[in-house]
N, C-alpha and C positions, 0 to 999 in steps of 0.2 A: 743206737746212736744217741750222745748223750750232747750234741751239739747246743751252743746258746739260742738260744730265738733269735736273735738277732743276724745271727750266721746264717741260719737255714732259712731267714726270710731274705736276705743275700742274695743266694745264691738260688732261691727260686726265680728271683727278681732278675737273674744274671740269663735262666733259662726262657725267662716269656722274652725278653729283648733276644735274645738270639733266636728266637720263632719268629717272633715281630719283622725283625731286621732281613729276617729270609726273605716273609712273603711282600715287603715292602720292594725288595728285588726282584724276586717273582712277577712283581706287579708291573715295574718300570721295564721290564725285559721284553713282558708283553705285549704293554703298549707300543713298543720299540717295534717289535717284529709284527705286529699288526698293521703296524704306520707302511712297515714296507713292505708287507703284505699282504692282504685282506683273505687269501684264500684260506690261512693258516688260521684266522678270527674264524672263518667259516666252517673247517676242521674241526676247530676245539668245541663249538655248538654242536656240531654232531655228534662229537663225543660225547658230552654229558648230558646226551640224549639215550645211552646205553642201557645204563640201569633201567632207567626209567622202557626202555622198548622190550627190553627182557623181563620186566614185571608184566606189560603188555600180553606176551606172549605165552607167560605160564597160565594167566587167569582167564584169558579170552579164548584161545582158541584150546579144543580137547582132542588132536587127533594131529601129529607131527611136529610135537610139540619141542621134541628134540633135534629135529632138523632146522625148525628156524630160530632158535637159541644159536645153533651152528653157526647158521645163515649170518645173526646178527655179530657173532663174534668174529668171523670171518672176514667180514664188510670192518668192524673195529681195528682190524688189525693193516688191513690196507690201508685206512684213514691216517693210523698212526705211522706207516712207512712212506705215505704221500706227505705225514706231516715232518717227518728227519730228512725229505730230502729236499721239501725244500726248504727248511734250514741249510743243508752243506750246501746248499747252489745260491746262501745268501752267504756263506762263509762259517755259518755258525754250528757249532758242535748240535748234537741232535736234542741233549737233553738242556738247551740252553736256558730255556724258559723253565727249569724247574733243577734250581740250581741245590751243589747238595746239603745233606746238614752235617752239622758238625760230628755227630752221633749220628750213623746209620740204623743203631741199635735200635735206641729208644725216637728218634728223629727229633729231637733235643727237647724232649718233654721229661725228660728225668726219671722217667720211668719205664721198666722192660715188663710189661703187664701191669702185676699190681707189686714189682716189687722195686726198689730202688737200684736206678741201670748202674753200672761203674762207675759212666761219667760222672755222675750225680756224685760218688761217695769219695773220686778224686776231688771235684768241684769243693765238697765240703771240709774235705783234707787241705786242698788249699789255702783257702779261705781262713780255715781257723788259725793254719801256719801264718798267714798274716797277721792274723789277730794277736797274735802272740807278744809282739813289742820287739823278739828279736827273730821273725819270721825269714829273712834274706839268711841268716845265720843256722839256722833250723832244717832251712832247704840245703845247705852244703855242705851240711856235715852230719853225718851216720857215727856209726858203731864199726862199720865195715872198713871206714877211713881214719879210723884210732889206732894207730900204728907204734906197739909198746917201744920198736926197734927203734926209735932215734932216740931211747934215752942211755946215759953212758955205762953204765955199770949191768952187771947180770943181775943184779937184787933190784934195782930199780926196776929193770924191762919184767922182772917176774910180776912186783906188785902193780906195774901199770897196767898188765895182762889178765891179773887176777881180781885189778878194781874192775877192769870192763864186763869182765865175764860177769861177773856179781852186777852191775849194774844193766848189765842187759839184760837178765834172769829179771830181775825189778823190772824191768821196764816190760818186758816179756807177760807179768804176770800182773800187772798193776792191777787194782782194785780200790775202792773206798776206803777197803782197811787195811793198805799198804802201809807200810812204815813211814815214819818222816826220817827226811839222809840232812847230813850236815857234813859237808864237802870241804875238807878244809887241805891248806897247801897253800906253797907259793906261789907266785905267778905261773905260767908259760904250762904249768905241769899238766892240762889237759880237766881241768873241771869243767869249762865252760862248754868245751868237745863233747864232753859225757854226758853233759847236765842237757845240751841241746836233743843230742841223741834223744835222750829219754823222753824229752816232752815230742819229739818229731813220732816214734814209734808207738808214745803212748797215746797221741792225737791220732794217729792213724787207727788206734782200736775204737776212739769214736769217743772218748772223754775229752771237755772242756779243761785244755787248760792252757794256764797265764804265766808267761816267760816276762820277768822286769828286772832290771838290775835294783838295788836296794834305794838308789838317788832316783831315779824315774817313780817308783812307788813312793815314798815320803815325801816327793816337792808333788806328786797328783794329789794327795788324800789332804795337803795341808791347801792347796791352791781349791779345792770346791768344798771343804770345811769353811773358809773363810770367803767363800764365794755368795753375792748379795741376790744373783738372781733363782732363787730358789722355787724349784718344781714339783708338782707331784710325782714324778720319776726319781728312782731310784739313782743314784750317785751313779757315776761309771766306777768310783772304786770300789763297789762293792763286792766285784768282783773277786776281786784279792782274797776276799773273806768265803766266796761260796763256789767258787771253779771245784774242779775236781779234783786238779795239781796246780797249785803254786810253787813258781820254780823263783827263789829270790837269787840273782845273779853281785857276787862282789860285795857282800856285807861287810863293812867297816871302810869302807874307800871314800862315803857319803857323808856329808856334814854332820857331825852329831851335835843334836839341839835336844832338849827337854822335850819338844814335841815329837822329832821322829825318833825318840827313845821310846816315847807311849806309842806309835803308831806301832814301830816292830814286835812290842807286846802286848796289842790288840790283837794283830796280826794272829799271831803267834797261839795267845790263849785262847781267840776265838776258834780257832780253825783245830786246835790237840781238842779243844772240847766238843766240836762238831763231829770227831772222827775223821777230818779230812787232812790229805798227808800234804806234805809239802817239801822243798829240796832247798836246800841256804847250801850257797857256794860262798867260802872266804879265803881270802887270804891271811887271816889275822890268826895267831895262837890264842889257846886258853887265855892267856896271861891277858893279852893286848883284849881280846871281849869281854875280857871281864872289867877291863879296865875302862873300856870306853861305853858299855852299858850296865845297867844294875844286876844286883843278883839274881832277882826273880828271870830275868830273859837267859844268864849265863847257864841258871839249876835249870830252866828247861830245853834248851839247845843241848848240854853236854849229860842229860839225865832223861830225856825222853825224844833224841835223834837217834836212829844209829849212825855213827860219826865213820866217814871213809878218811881217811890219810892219805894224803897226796906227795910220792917225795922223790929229790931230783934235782935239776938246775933247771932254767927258765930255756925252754925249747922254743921259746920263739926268737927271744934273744940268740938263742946260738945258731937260730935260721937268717938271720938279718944281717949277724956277722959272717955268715959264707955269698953274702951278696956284694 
């Protein structure tokens, strides 16, 4: 698990409150049924007198020593069915006072021995799918719900079939030294379905990564570049620069300035030099990026992406027109 610190101190922080929160219940339940009880207060003291009469019993006495182990176990078990009923004759279920956890597994400590329970490894799947920027988008859409068939033609529905296959194998197999993709096409045509897919599947294998459309990352990196309160922590954009996958969503749709030209080829050159991959979804052609950024960003998007082709008419417009 290649989760941010930040995520995994989350959601550890997400596990002691829900332990917290239990025995804070636990505790007011108690009081509760004590208040109308007292014999049940007086139960539960001789319960947790058990252990303790059973260690009594091993080291004290040397001769039937397994009969009054019985004896004590015996006596425990009537105490606890004097103490369920009268719970049901207050009304209350038996195990009221020790209400459940959310995880029976691990009993919401996050862990199944020493290893990391499900819960935990959903929790941090979650978690980072928030983190992502387009998390809500991430959770509803799969690989499994790219559906080649609403596009019109039989060559289109083949390439729409044949980019998923290919990008679920990538997503399937990701690694540090995956390739960088460069997603290009018109609207509606399914990059941002594919593009989410991949970061949803490729956070599930436990890699950090960062979902932004190209306008959310250029107005953050310029908004604490020029920001006066200055820390010894780390920017939050630095992320951009060292996740696992950076998925830029919608390149060329964002203002372009002199600055967030140098941000995308910061971007860009720091991360082809670090060996870490990244995914640019546009709708723009050759022409149009070349036109709206300098060469150095066009010779390395179209010279060291593998570039997918997206082609078609816009599938969401022709869904909006049968409504």
């Amino acid at each position: 698990m290649n989760f941010p610190k930040k995520v995994i101190e989350s959601v550890a922080s997400d596990f002691s409150k829900k332990r917290s929160d239990r025995d804070a219940l636990r505790l007011r339940r108690l009081k509760e049924i004590y208040s109308l009880c007292p014999e049940i207060k007086d139960i539960d003291a001789s319960l947790s007198r058990v252990s303790k009469e059973i260690a009594e019993a091993t080291f004290t006495y040397k001769s039937n020593i397994r009969e009054r182990i019985e004896s004590i176990k015996n006596n425990n078990l009537a105490l606890q069915e004097r103490r369920a009923s009268l719970l049901c004759n207050l009304g209350f279920d038996r195990d009221y006072t020790d209400p459940p956890y959310e995880c029976e597994i691990c009993n919401d400590t996050g862990y199944d021995g020493f290893h990391l329970c499900a819960c935990h490894r959903r929790a941090l799947v979650d978690k980072m799918l928030d983190c992502t920027g387009f998390g809500n988008l991430i959770k509803a859409q799969s690989f499994e719900s790219f559906d080649p068939s609403v596009f019109e033609t039989e060559e289109q529905r083949k390439r729409a079939s044949a980019i998923r296959t290919v990008l679920e194998a990538y997503a399937d197999e990701f690694t540090h030294s995956s390739d960088s993709l460069l997603l290009v096409g018109g609207t509606g045509l399914g990059k941002t379905h594919l593009s989410s897919s991949i970061a949803r599947r490729v956070i599930e294998k436990g890699y950090n990564v960062v979902y932004e459309s190209a306008e959310s990352i250029f107005r953050e990196i310029g908004r604490e570049i020029f920001r006066s309160d200055f820390s010894e922590k780390d920017p939050e954009y630095y992320r951009f620069f060292d996740c696992d996958l950076l998925i830029i969503d919608d390149l060329g749709s964002e203002m372009i300035t002199p600055s967030s030209v140098s941000y995308l080829y910061n971007i860009i050159n720091t991360r082809l030099n670090k060996g870490l991959p990244m995914i640019i979804s546009t709708n723009n052609s050759s022409e149009e990026l070349l036109r709206k950024y300098d060469e150095r960003i066009a010779s390395r998007l179209f010279g060291e992406f593998v570039i997918h082709l997206f082609m078609g008419n816009d599938q969401r417009r022709k869904k909006l027109g049968k409504k």
